[in-house]
N, C-alpha and C positions, 0 to 999 in steps of 0.2 A: 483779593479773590474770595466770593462769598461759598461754604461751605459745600454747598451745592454743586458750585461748579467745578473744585476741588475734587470733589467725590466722584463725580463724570471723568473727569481729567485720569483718575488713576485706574478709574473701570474699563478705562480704554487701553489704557498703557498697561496695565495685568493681562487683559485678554493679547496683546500685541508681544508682549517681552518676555508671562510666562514667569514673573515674581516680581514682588516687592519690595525693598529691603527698606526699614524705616530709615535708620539713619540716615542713606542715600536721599531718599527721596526730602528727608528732614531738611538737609542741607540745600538742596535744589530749588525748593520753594521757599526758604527762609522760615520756616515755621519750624515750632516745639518739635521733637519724637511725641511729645502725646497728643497734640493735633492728630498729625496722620495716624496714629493706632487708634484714635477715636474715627477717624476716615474708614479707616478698613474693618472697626466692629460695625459699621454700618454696611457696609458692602457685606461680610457677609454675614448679617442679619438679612439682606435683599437675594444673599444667594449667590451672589456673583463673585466671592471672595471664599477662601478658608485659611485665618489665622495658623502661623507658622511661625517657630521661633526665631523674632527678629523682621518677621514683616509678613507678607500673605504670598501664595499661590492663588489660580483659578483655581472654582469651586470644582469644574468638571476637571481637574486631575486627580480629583481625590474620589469623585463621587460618580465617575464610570469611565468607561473605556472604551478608547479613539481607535475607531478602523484603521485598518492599517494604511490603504488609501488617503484617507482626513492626514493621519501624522506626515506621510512622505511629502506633504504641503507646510509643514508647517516647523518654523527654523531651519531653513533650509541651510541657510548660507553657518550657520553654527555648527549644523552636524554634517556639511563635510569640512570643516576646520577639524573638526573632532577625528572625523574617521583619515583625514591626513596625517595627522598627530597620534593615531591610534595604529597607522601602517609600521611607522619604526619596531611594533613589536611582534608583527607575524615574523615568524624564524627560517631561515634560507634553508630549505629544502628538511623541514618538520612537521610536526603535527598539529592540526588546529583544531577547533570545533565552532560554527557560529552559530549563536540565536537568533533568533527570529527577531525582527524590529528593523524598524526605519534605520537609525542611524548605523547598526552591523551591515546593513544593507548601500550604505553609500559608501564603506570601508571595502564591502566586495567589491565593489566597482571597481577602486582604485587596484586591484590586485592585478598583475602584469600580467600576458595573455600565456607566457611560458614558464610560470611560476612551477617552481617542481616542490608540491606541497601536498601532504596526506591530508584530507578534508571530510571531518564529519560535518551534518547537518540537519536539524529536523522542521528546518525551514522551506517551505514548497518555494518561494518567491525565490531564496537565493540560492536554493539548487538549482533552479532556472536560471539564475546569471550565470552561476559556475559551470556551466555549459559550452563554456568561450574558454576555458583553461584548456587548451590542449596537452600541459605537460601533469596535469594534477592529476590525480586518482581519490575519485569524490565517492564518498559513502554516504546515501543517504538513508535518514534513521526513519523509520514508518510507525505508523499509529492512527489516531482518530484526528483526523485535519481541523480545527478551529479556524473557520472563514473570517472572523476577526482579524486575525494575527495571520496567517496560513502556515500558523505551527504543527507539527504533529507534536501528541498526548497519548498519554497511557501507557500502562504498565510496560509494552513492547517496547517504547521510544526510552522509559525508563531504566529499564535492565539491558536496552543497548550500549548507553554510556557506562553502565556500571562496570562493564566486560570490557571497557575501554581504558587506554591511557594514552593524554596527549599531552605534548608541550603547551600549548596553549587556548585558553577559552575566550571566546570574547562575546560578552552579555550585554543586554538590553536590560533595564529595568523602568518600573513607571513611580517609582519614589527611593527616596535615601534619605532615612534619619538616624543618627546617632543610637534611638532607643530603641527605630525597628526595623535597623539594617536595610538591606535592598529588597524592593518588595513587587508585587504584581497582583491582577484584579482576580486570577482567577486560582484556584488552587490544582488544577492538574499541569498547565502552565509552572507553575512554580515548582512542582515536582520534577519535571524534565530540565528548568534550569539547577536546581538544584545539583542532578545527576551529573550535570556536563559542567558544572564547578569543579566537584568532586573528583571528575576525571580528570583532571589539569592540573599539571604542575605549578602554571601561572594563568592566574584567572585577572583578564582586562573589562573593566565595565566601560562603554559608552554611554554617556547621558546627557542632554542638554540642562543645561540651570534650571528648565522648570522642575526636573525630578526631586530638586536637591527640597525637602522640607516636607515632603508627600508623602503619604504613608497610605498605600492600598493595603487590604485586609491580609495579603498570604507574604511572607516572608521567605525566600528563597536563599538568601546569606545572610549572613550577620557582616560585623563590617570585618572582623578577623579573617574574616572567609575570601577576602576580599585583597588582590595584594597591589591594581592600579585603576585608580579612575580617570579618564581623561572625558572632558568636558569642558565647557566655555570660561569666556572672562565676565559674563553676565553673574557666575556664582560668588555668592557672598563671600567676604573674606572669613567671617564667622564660623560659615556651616564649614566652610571646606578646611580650617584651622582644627576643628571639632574631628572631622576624618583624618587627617595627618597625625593626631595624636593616636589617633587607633591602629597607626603604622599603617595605611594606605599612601602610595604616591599616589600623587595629584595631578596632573597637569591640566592647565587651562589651556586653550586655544582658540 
């Protein structure tokens, strides 16, 4: 296979999967690890890549942010594996809080229609599904609405959670690295995840494989901050070796 066409091959498979890992792919195609790292300095030298330790991400998870619309298309069949594997940890008749994002959003789904659960929220979307809980008692947190995400933001959504205490949180992020924790594109966003970590006794992240290596600009936990990730069998054994050692469970699904 001539370079070229190597390089198309894996431009399609990053925009399709959502990451790279050299090794993996080293192995698949019979070639060096530095063939393919020399594949993906060229990708994204074109744009279409951003090098991550151990193999690439798309450019665009690093370099803007997916309507919320665009995401609830895209890995679908990973993030409700996720948000099935993420249900074992809401608590029989406790406290929750969800973020805003696709995959907390396919986690709501699953939530039984007479669930008896105290529920904050500063998500317009899935306060609108938690509308079907007839046994729940939903609170929902108000501020300035980001039509991106249909988060509520600002100081009022912030100082809601801070007044709060719940058994459990369960976050969205749009990266996870080792050096710059769980992170997001925007910084008042980050500030309200922030808030509603802080209120939790146990804070659950949802994420598909592509977050894992991502680093947007605003950091809302560190990985300490952090006590489960559950996300795909797409993640690397590397990255996710790298968070167990920083005392996060893991789980793939």
């Amino acid at each position: 296979m001539y370079a070229a066409e190597r390089q198309a091959m894996l431009a399609e498979r990053l925009l399709h999967e959502g990451r790279l890992v050299v090794v993996d792919v080293a192995g698949e195609l019979g070639v060096s690890g530095e063939t393919v790292r020399r594949d993906l300095a060229v990708l994204e030298r074109d744009g279409i890549a951003q090098r991550v330790h151990g193999g690439a991400v798309p450019a665009r998870s690093l370099l803007g942010e997916t309507a919320l619309a665009q995401r609830e298309t895209q890995y679908q069949a990973q993030k409700k594996r996720i948000a099935r594997a993420a249900l074992d940890f809401v608590p029989v008749g406790g406290s929750v809080g969800f973020d805003a994002g696709s995959t907390v959003e396919q986690l709501v789904e699953l939530l039984p229609a007479d669930a008896e659960l105290t529920i904050l929220t500063h998500a317009v979307p899935i306060a609108a599904k938690l509308t079907t809980l007839g046994e729940a008692d939903v609170h929902v947190i108000g501020g300035r609405i980001r039509g991106i995400t249909g988060a509520a933001v600002g100081q009022r959504a912030v100082e809601a959670y801070h007044q709060a205490r719940i058994d459990v949180a369960f976050l969205g992020t749009n990266g996870i690295s080792d050096s710059h924790g769980f992170s997001t594109h925007d910084a008042d966003e980050a500030a309200v995840k922030r808030a509603l970590a802080e209120a939790a006794r146990l804070v659950v992240v949802v994420a598909d494989a592509s977050k894992l290596g991502a680093e947007p600009v605003f950091t809302f936990a560190d990985l300490a901050d952090v006590d489960v990730l559950v996300t795909d069998t797409g993640a690397s054994d590397h990255a996710l070796a790298r968070l167990r050692e920083a005392g996060i469970e893991v789980l793939c699904a």
